[in-house]
Backbone as CSV, one residue per row, in Angstrom:
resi,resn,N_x,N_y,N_z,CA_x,CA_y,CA_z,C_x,C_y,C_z
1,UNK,61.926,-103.688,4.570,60.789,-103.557,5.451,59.503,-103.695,4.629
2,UNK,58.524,-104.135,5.042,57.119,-104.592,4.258,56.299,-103.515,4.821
3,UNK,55.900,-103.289,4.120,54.418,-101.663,3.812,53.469,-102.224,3.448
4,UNK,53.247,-103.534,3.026,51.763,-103.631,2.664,50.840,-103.959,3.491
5,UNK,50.778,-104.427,4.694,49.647,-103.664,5.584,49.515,-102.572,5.819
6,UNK,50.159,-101.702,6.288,50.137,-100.434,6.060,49.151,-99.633,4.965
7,UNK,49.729,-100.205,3.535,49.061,-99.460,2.353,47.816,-100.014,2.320
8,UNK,47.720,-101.001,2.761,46.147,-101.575,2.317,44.844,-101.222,3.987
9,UNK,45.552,-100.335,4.189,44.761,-99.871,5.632,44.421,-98.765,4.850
10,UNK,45.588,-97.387,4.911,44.991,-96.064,4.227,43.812,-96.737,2.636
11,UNK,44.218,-97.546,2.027,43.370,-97.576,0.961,42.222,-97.964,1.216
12,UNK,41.931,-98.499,2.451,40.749,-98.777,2.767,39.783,-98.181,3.567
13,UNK,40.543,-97.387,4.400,40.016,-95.880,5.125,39.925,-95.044,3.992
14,UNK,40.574,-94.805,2.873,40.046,-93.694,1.551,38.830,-94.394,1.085
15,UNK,38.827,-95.734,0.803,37.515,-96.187,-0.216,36.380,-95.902,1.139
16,UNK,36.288,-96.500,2.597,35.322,-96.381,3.346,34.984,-95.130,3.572
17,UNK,35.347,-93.767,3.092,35.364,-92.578,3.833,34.737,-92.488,1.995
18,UNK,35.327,-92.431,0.722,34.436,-92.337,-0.326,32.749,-93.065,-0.415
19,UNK,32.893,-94.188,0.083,31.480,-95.249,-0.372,30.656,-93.881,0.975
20,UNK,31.028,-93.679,2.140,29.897,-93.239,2.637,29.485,-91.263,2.411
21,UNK,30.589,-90.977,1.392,30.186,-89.478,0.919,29.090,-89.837,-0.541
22,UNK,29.090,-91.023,-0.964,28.365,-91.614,-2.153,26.850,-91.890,-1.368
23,UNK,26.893,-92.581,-0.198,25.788,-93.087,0.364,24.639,-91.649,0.754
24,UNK,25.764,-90.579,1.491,25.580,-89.018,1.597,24.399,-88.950,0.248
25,UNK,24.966,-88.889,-0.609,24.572,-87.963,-1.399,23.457,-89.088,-2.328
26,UNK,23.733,-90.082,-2.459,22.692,-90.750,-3.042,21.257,-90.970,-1.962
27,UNK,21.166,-90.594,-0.577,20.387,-90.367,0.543,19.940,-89.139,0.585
28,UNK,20.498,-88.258,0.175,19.979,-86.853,0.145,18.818,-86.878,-1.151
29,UNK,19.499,-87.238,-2.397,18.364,-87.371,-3.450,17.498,-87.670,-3.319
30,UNK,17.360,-88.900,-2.399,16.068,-89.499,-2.766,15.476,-89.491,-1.217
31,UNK,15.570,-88.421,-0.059,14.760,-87.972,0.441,14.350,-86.982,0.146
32,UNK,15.063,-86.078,-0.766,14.619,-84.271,-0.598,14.772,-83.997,-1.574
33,UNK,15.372,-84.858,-2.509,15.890,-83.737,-3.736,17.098,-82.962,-3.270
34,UNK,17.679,-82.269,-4.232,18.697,-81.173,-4.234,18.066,-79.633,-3.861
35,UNK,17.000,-79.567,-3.991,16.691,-78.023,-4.194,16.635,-77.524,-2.836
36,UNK,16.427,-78.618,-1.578,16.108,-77.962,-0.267,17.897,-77.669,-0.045
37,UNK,18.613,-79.004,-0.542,20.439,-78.455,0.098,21.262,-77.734,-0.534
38,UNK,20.473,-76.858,-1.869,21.195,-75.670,-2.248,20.460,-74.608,-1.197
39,UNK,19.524,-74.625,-1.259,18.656,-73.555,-0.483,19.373,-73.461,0.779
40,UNK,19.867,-74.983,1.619,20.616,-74.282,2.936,21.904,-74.027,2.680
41,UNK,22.856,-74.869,1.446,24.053,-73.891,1.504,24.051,-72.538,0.682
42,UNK,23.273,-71.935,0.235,23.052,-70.783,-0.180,22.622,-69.859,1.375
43,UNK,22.035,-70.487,2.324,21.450,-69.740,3.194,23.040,-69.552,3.883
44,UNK,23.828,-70.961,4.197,24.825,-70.610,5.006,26.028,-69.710,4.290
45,UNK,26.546,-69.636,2.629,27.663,-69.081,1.825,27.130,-67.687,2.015
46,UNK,25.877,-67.380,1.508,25.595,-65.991,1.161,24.238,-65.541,1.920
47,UNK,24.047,-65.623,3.099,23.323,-64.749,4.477,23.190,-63.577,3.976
48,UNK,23.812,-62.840,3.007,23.797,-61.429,2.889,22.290,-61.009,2.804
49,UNK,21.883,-61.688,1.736,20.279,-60.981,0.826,18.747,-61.743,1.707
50,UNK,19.183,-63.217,2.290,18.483,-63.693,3.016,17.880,-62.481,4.247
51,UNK,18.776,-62.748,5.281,18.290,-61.891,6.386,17.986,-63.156,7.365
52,UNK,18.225,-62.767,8.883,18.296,-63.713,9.868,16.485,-63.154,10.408
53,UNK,16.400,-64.641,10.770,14.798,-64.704,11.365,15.274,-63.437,13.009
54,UNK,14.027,-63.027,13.408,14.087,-62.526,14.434,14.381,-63.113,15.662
55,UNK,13.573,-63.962,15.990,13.897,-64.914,16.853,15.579,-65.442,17.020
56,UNK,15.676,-65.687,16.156,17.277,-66.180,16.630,17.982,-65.257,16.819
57,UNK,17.811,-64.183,15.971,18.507,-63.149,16.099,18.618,-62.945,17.982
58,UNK,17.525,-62.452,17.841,17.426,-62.469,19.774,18.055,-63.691,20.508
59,UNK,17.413,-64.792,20.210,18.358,-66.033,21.191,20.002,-65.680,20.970
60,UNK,21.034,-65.471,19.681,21.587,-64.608,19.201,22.380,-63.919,20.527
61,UNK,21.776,-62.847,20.692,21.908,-61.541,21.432,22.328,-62.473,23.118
62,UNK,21.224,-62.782,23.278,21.270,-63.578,24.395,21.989,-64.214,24.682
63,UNK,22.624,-65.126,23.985,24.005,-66.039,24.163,25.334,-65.222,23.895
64,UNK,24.994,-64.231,23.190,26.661,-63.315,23.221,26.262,-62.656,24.785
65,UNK,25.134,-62.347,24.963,25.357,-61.954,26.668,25.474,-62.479,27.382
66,UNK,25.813,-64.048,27.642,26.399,-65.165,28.337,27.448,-65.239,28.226
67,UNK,27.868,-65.258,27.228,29.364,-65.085,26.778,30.507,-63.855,27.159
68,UNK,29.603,-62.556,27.117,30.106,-61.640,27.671,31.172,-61.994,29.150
69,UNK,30.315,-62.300,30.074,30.524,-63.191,31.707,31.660,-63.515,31.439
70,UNK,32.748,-64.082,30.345,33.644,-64.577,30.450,34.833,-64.228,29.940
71,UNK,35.006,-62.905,29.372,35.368,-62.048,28.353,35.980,-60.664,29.669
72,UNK,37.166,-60.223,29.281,37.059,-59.148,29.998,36.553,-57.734,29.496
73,UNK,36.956,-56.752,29.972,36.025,-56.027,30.491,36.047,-55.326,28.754
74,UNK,37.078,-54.976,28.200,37.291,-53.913,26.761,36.486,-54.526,25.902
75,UNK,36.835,-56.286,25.736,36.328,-57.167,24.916,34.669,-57.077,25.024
76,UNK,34.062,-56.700,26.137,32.679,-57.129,26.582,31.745,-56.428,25.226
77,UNK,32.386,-55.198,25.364,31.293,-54.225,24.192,31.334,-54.244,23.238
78,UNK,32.714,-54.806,22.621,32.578,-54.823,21.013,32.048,-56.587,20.508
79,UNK,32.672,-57.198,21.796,31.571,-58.948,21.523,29.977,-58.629,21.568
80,UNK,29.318,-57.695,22.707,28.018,-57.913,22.461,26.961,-56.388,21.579
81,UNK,27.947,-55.714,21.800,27.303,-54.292,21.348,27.711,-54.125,19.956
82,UNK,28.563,-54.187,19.294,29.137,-53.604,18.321,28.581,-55.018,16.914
83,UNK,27.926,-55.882,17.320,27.503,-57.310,16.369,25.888,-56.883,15.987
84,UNK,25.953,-56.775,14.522,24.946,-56.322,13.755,24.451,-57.209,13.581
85,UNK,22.950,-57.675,12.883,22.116,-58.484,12.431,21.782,-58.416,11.020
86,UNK,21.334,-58.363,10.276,20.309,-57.821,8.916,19.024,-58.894,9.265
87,UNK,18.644,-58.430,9.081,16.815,-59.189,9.803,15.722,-58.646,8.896
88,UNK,15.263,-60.213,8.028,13.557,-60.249,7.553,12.716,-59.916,8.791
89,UNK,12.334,-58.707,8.721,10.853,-58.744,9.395,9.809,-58.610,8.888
90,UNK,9.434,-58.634,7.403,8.284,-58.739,6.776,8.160,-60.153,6.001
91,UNK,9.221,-61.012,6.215,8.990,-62.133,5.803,8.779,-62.282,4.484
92,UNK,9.694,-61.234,3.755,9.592,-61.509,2.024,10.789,-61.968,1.581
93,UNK,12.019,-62.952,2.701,13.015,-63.732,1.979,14.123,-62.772,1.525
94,UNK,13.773,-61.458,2.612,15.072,-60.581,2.209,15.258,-59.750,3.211
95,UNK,16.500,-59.381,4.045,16.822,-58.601,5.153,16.212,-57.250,4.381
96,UNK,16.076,-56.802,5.557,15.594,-55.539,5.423,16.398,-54.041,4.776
97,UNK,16.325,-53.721,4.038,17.014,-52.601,3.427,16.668,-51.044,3.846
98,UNK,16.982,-50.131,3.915,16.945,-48.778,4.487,15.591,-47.799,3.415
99,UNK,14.829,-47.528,3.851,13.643,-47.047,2.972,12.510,-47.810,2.577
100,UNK,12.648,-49.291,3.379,11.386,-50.353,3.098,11.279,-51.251,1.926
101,UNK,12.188,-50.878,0.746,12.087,-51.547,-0.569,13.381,-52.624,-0.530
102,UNK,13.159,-53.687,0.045,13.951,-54.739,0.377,14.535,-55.260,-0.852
103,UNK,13.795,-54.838,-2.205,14.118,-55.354,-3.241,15.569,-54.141,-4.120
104,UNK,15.284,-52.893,-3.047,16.177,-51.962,-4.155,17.680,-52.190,-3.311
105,UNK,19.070,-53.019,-4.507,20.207,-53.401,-4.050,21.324,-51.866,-3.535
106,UNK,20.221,-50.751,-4.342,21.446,-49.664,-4.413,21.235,-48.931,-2.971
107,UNK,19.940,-49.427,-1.567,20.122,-48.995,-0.617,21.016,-49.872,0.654
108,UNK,21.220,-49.376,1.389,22.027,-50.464,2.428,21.139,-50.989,3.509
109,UNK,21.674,-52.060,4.081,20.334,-52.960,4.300,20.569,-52.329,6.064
110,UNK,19.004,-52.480,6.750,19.162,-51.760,7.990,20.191,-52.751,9.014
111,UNK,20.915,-52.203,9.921,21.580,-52.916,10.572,20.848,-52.946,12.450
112,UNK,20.412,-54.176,12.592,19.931,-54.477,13.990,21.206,-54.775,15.167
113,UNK,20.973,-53.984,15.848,22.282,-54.591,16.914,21.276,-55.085,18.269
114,UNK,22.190,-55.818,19.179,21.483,-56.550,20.899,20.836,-55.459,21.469
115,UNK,21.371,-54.235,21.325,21.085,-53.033,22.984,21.562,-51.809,21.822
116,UNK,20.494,-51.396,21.555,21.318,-49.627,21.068,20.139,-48.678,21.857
117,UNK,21.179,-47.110,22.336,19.871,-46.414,23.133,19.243,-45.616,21.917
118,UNK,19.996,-45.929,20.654,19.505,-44.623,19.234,19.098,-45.320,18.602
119,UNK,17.801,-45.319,17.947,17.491,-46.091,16.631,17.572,-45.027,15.001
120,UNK,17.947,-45.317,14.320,18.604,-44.122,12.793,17.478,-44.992,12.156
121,UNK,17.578,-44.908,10.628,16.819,-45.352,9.931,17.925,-46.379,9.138
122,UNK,19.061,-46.720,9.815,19.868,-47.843,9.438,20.659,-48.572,10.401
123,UNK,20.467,-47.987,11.849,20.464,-48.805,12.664,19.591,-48.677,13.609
124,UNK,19.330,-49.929,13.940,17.746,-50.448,15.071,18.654,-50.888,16.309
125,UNK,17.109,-51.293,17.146,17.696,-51.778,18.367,16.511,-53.099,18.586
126,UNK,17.021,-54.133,18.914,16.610,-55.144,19.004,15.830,-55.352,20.794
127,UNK,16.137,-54.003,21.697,15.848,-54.432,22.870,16.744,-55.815,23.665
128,UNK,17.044,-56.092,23.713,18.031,-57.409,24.349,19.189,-56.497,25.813
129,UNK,18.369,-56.464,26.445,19.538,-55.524,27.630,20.446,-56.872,28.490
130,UNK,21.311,-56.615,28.246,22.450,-57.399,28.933,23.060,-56.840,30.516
131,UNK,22.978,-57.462,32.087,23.342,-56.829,32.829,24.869,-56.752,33.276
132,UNK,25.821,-57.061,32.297,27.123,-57.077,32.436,27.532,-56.094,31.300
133,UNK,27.142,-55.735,30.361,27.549,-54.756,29.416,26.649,-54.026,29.284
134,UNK,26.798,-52.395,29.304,26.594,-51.076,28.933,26.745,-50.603,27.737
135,UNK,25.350,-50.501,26.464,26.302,-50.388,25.135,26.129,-48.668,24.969
């Protein structure tokens, strides 16, 4: 039986699928440089020290309370109530930490949830009331 169409297909779907991860990356250089696409896969690997903008955070909230609607009833509170945030709100490039010093690692960083009726000094409430879940 003859394989060499066959082989010369995959070898050519591997080289066309290499030349355009080359094109990738030789296109990235020379619009942006490297320093902006460590900056977003650093933002997406390690979220920890960053901190999520507010705004989304809320849009966020909002779409797990859409989502709720489709979820039954046990699932509803721990999908939209029980999902923390860490959130820059002073805009110094670091979620917020417990005592205001965003820079000290040995405190724990405050945790924002959608709907809480208690605010602590490590967990907040973002306001986001959902009319299908009760948190």
């Amino acid at each position: 039986m003859n394989k060499k169409g066959v082989d010369l297909t995959i070898n050519t779907i591997i080289i066309a699928v290499l030349a355009v991860l080359v094109l990738i990356v030789v296109t990235t250089f020379f619009l942006g440089g490297f320093g902006r696409v460590t900056e977003v896969i650093s933002n997406v690997f390690f979220p920890l020290t960053t901190g999520t903008d507010l705004t989304i955070a809320i849009q966020s909230c909002e779409q797990r309370c859409e989502q709720t609607k489709t979820l039954t009833e046990p699932l509803r509170k721990n999908f939209y109530c029980l999902h923390s945030f860490k959130i820059d709100k002073d805009g110094d490039s670091r979620a917020d930490r417990v005592g205001g010093n965003d820079a000290d690692k040995n405190q724990p960083f405050v945790k924002y949830y959608c709907s809480r009726t208690l605010d602590t000094g490590t967990e907040k409430d973002l306001g986001v009331s959902c009319e299908v879940v009760t948190c």
